[in-house]
C-alpha angles and dihedrals in degrees: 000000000000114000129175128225108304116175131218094252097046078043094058093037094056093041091053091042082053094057096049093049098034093062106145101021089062105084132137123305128214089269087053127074125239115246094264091057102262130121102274114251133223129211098241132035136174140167134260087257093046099054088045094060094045101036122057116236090258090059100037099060083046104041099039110015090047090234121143132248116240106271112270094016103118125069091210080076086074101026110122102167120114118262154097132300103218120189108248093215098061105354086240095149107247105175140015128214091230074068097051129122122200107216115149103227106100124275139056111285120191121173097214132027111217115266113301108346111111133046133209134225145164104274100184136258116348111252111260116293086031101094113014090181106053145314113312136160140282102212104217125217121211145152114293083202105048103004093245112170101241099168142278144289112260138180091210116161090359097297126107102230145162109256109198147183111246085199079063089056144078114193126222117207104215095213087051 
């Protein structure tokens, strides 16, 4: 993913500006405890073998091992029609186009998931360009329902958006 230069302070901005607007979406990941105390639980769980067979290799190393689809790849980056974003791990809907942001860079921007359907978490060191004055933090998007990784949270052309995968989506056309 091509970035251009974000500094610590825009980065925490952003993240904290993230936080406050995120509200409900943010909720524990796998690494992070319920609030009982126990190893929080997804819907839907399957094993290593299982998501090979119903994913393509393309969509498993990015739905389930976080990594990026080359920029421009996928056709859901110039798709305008109204519809629905469903998560291709589980179907649960992620995102809607009355949410999407054009912005040519790549890959599929929305400012806002639908209600309770994704979840964030610290996703490691930016790639370089991404922090010039120290280490900071990716935030990773993925599926509150199955944990599929979907994308990350970017500041890209001054706005905070969702930058995702389109191999992590299945589009619904609304007049289908």
């Amino acid at each position: 993913m091509q970035h251009s230069p974000l500094g610590r302070r825009t980065f925490l901005s952003a993240t904290a500006a993230t936080a406050l607007t995120a509200g409900a979406a943010a909720r524990p990941t796998p690494s992070h405890a319920a609030e009982d105390g126990s190893e929080f639980q997804f819907e839907i769980t399957r094993s290593d073998e299982e998501w090979q067979s119903r994913l393509s290799r393309e969509e498993y190393v990015i739905l389930r091992r976080g990594s990026t689809e080359l920029p421009h790849t996928s056709p859901l980056v110039t798709e305008t029609a109204e519809g629905t974003y469903c998560c291709k791990g589980c179907d649960l809907t992620v995102y809607s186009s009355t949410w999407k942001v054009p912005l040519d860079i790549g890959w599929v921007f929305f400012s806002h998931a639908e209600p309770r359907s994704v979840l964030s978490s610290i996703d490691g060191d930016p790639p370089e360009g991404m922090g010039d004055d120290g280490p900071g933090a990716m935030i990773e998007v993925h599926c509150r329902r199955c944990s599929s990784h979907l994308g990350h949270i970017v500041f890209a052309k001054g706005k905070l958006v969702h930058c995702i995968n389109g191999a992590a989506l299945d589009f619904r056309r609304a007049d289908a």
